[in-house]
N, C-alpha and C positions, 0 to 999 in steps of 0.2 A: 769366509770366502778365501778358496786358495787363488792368490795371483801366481801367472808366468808368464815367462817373457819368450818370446817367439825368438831367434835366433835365424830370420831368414834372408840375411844379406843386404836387410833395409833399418838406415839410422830412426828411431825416431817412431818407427812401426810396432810395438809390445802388442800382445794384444793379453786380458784378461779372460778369466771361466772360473767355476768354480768347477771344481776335479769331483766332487760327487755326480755319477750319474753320467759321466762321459766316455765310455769307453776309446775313441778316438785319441790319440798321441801323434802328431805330426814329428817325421824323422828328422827335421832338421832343430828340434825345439828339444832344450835340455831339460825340459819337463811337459806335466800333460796341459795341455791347455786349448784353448777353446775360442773363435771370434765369437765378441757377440751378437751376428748373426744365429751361430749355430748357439747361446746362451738362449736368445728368444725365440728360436724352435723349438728348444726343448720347455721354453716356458708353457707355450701354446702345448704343445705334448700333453704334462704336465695337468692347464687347466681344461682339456678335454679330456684328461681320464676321471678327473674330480667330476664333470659334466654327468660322466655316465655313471658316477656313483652316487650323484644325486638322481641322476633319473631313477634307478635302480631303485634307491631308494624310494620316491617320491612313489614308482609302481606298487611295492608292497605296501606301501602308507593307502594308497588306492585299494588295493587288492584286501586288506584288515577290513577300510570302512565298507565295503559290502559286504564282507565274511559277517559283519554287524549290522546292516541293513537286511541282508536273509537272515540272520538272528531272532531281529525284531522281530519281522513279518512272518518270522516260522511261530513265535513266541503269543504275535497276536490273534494268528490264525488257529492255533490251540487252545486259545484263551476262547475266542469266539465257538470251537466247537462245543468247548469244555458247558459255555454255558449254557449253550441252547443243549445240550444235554440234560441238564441241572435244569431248565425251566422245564421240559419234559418228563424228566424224572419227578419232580414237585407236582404238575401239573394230575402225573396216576397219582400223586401220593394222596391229595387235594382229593380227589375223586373217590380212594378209597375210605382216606377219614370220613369222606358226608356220609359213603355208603354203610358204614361200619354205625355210624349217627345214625341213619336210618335203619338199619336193623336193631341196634339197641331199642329207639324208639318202637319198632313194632311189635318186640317183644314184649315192652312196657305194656303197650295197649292191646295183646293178644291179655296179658295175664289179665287187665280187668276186664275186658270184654267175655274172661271165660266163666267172670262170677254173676252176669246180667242175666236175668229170662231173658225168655226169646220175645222181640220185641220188634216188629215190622218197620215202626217208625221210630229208630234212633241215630237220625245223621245227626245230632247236635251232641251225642253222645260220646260214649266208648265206643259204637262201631262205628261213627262217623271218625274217629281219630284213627281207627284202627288202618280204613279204607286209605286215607290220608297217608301215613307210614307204608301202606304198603306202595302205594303211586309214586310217594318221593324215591322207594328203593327203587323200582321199580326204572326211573328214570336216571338215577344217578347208575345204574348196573347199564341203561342201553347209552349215557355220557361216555364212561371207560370202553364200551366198545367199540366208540368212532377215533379214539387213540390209536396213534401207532404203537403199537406191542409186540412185545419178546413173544416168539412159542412159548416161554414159560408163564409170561402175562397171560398172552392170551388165553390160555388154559387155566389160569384163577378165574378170569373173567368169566369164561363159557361156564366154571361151575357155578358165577352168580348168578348169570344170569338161567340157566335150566333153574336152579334152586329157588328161584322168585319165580319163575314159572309154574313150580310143581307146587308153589306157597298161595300165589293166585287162584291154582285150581283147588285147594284145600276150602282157602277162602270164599271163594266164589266169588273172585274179584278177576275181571276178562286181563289179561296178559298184553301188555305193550310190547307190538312185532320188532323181533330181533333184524339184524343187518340182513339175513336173509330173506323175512319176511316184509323186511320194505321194501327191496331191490324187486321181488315178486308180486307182482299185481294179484286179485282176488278174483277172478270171474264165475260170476254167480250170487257173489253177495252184496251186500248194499255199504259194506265202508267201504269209506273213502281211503285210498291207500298213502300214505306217508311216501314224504320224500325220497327221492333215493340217492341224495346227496345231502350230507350231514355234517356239521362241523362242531367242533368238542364246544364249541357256544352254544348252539342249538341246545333249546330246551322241549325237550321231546313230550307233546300234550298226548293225554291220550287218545283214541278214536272217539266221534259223537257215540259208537255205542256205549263207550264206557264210562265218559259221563256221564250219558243216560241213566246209568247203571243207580239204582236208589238204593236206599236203608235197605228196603224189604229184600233185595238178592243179596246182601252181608250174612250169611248163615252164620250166630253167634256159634263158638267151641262151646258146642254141650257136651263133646264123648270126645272119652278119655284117649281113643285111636286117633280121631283126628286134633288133638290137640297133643299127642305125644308125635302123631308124624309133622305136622308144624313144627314143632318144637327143635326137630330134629332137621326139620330144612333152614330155617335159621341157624341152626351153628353149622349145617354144611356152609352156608353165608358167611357167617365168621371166621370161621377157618380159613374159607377163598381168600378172604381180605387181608386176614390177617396174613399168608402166606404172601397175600400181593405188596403189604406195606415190606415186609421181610425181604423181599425180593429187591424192589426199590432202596428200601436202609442198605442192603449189599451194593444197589449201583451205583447210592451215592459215596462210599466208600471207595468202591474201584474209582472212582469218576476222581474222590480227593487225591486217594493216592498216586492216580494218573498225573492229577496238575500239580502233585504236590514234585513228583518225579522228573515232571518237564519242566519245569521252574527249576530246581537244581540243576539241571542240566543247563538248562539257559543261561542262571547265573555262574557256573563254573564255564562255558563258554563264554558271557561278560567279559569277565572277571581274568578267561588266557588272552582273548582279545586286547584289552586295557592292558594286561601285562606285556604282551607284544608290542604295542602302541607308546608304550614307555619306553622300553628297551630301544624301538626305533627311534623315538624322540632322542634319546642317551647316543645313541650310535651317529644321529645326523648334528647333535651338537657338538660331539667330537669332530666330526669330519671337518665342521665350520670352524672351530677352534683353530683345527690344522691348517685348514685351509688362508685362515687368518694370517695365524704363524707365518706360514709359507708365503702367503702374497706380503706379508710386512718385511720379511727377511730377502725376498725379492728384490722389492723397491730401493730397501738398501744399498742392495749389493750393486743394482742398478745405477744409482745415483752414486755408488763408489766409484762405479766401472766410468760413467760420467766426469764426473768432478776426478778423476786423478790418472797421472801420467802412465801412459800403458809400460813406457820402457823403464824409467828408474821408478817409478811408485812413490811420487810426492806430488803436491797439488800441481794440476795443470793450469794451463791459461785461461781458460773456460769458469773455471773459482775464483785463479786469482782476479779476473775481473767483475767478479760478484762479491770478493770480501773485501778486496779494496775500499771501493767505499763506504762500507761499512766500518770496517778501521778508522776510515779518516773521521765518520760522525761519531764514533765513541770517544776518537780523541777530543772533540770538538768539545764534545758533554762534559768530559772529564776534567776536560784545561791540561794534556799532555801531549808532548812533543812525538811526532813520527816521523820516522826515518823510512827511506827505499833505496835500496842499491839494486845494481846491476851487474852482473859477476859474468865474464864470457870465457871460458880456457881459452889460453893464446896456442894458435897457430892447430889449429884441433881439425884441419883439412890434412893438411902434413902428414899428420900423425896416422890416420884413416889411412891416407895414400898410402905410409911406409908399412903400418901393421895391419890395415886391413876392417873393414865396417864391424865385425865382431869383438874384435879390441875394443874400437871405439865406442861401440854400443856398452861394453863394460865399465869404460872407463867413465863413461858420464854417470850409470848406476851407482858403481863405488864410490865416487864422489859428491853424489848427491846423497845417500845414506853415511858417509862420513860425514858429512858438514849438517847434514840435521839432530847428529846425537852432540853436536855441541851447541846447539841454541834452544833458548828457553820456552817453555812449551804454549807460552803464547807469542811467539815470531812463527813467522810462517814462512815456508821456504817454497817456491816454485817453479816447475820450468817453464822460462818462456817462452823460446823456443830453439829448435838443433842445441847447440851449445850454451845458449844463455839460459840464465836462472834468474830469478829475485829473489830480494830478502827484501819482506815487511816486516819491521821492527818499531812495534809499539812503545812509548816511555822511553825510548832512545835518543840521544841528539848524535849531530853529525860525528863528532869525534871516538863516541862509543862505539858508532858503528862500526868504524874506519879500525879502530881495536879489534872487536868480535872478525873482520875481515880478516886482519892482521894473524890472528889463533888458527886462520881457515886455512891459508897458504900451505902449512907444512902437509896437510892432512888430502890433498890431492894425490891421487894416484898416478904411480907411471913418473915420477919426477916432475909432473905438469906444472903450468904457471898460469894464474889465470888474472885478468885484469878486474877493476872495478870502477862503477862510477856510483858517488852518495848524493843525495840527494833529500832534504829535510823538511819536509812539508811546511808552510807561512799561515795555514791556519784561511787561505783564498784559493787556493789551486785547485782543480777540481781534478781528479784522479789520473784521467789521460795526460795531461800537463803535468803535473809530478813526475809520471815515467818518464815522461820525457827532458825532462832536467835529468832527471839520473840516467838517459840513456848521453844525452850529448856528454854530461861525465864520465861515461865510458868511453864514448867516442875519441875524448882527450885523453883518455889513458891510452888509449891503443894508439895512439897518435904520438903519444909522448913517451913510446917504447914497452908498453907493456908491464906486464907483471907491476902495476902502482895502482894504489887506488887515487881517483878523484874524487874532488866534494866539491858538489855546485856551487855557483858562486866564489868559488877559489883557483879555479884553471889559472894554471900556468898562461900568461902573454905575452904574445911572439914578439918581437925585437925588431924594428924595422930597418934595415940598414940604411947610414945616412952616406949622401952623397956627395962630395966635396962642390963647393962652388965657388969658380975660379973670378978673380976679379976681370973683371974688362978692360 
């Protein structure tokens, strides 16, 4: 902290600043300087621009956690398309494996059914299994087409389903009505018509005619046409299916690749988030550090500008009546003697008068910094007030002191002369009383011509004049 001393035609007025950050210089002041008034504007200044660097801050610490809170929510809500996609996706794939199962199985029981005579009564047979295979495909084909589907689904499906139609009529097994045909009533016939709202649960029975439907309407494959055009509606079957799992194994892939693509993204937005989030962490524990700094290096300078004399810059009254007694209880502890004088320049109105307040504002500075670089760095020197000073001198008795005065005398500026009163602490006095011994010791020096020290309990006494007395 830079101290200056004002220079404005008042004794005893100094005022301190610290020279950073003020551009103000008052013209009558031989350097820059500052009251501290205008010290704790600038303080306030100061901790309101730190204010809006924490708001600042605190916004984009705001502004990060919802860049991460739409993150999530963009993160979950992809997660949730992605899977009801993948339950969809599984859901045709499911349909098509049974379907695929049931065509396999029909095939099986078309090829034994094609080595039995013709045999009116065989539902416990080859063409009772045969009828069976065909009903379950038959069902699992009209399951996949209450699914939502791609055009490209839907177009495997529609060949399953024509290709179990044109295998029913082969068979001579009656056909389970497509999504058209149940949305379409029958007028004129005796079924009953099927639902026209269907859900991929629904297990599609067939019409009473078709359970009706007995052994004797199974026409066993006796000829080689109708059991090579069977043959050949079943792999159009297969093919559907197989083109429909193909199709599905693609979406599930686009579908990984999709979550697999938005998840890196996500985590590489994480991942700048948390690094921004650091970085601010780093930038707001620096500003506190500073901030620290600054309000500690404040306080200091604060309690400097407090505790010490604005004009010569040694301890003021204000301290010295806060270390005072603490002085005396260390000496107490210790078991050592202290000492207190009283040091006043004589005749120091005069002087002002002849040379003028700026003089004298000098000369009390230069004499207060000469006489503290020759005392030892636990005495303590302060002013007490206009022209007076003390000296607290710890481990000292009265005559030491009255020495150490004695080294001070030459080292006055301006020729001056300044008086003394000593005064030796008893070890009972409690610190306003001590000064006051060493002030009535000054009191008798100035009394007793100046420029001397006294030591309490040693004053000079006055001489009473006697009077003659005549006899009678």
């Amino acid at each position: 902290m830079a101290r200056a001393i004002c220079i404005d035609g008042t004794r005893g007025r100094g005022r301190y600043t610290e020279t950073r950050g003020f551009p103000w210089v008052q013209a009558r002041c031989h350097r820059i300087v500052a009251t501290p008034e205008r010290l704790m504007a600038a303080t306030i200044g100061l901790a309101q621009r730190r204010f809006q660097r924490h708001v600042w801050l605190a916004a984009i610490a705001l502004a990060l956690l919802l860049i991460g809170m739409v993150l999530a929510l963009r993160t979950m809500s992809t997660d949730r398309d992605t899977q009801e996609r993948l339950r969809h996706a599984l859901a045709i794939t499911d349909g098509a494996f049974d379907a695929q199962h049931a065509a396999t199985e029909l095939q099986r029981h078309m090829a034994l059914a094609a080595h039995l005579p013709t045999n009116a009564d065989d539902s416990d047979g080859a063409a009772g299994l045969l009828r069976e295979s065909l009903s379950e495909l038959q069902q699992h084909a009209q399951h996949l087409q209450l699914l939502d589907l791609t055009p490209g689904e839907g177009d495997q499906v529609e060949s399953v389903v024509q290709a179990t139609r044109a295998l029913s009529r082969l068979l001579g097994q009656p056909a389970i009505a497509s999504n058209a045909d149940v949305n379409r009533s029958s007028a004129g016939t005796a079924t009953t018509a099927m639902p026209s709202v269907m859900t991929p649960e629904t297990v599609v029975a067939p019409t009473p005619a078709a359970t009706a439907v007995t052994a004797a309407t199974i026409t066993p494959v006796d000829s080689s046409a109708r059991r090579l055009a069977a043959a050949a509606q079943v792999e159009r079957i297969a093919r559907a299916l197989e083109a429909l799992v193909d199709l599905q194994g693609d979406s599930h892939q686009r579908l990984a690749v999709t979550a697999a693509v938005a998840n890196a993204n996500v985590r590489l937005a994480l991942i700048g988030v948390s690094g921004l989030a650091f970085a601010l962490a780093l930038v707001f524990a620096l500003f506190a550090w500073r901030a620290a700094a600054a309000s500690d290096r404040q306080l200091h300078e604060l309690n400097e500008i407090a505790n010490t004399d604005g004009l010569t810059g040694i301890t003021n009254r204000r301290r010295l009546d806060e270390m005072l007694p603490v002085e005396l209880a260390r000496a107490r502890r210790i078991g050592y003697s202290l000492t207190v004088a009283m040091l006043d320049i004589d005749h120091f109105k005069r002087f002002n008068d002849k040379r003028g307040h700026v003089a004298g504002d000098r000369l009390l500075q230069a004499a207060a910094q000469a006489w503290r670089q020759q005392m030892r760095p636990t005495d303590l020197l302060a002013r007490y007030g206009g022209e007076e000073f003390t000296l607290v001198l710890p481990a000292c008795s009265s005559e030491q002191a009255a020495q150490l005065i004695d080294r001070l005398r030459p080292l006055t500026p301006e020729r001056q002369t300044f008086s003394a009163g000593v005064a030796t602490w008893d070890g009972d006095d409690a610190p306003t009383l001590l000064l006051q011994r060493a002030d009535v010791a000054l009191l008798q020096a100035k009394r007793g011509g100046r420029n001397r020290t006294v030591i309490s309990g040693f004053e000079p006494q006055g001489v009473l004049p006697l009077r003659a007395v005549t006899a009678a």
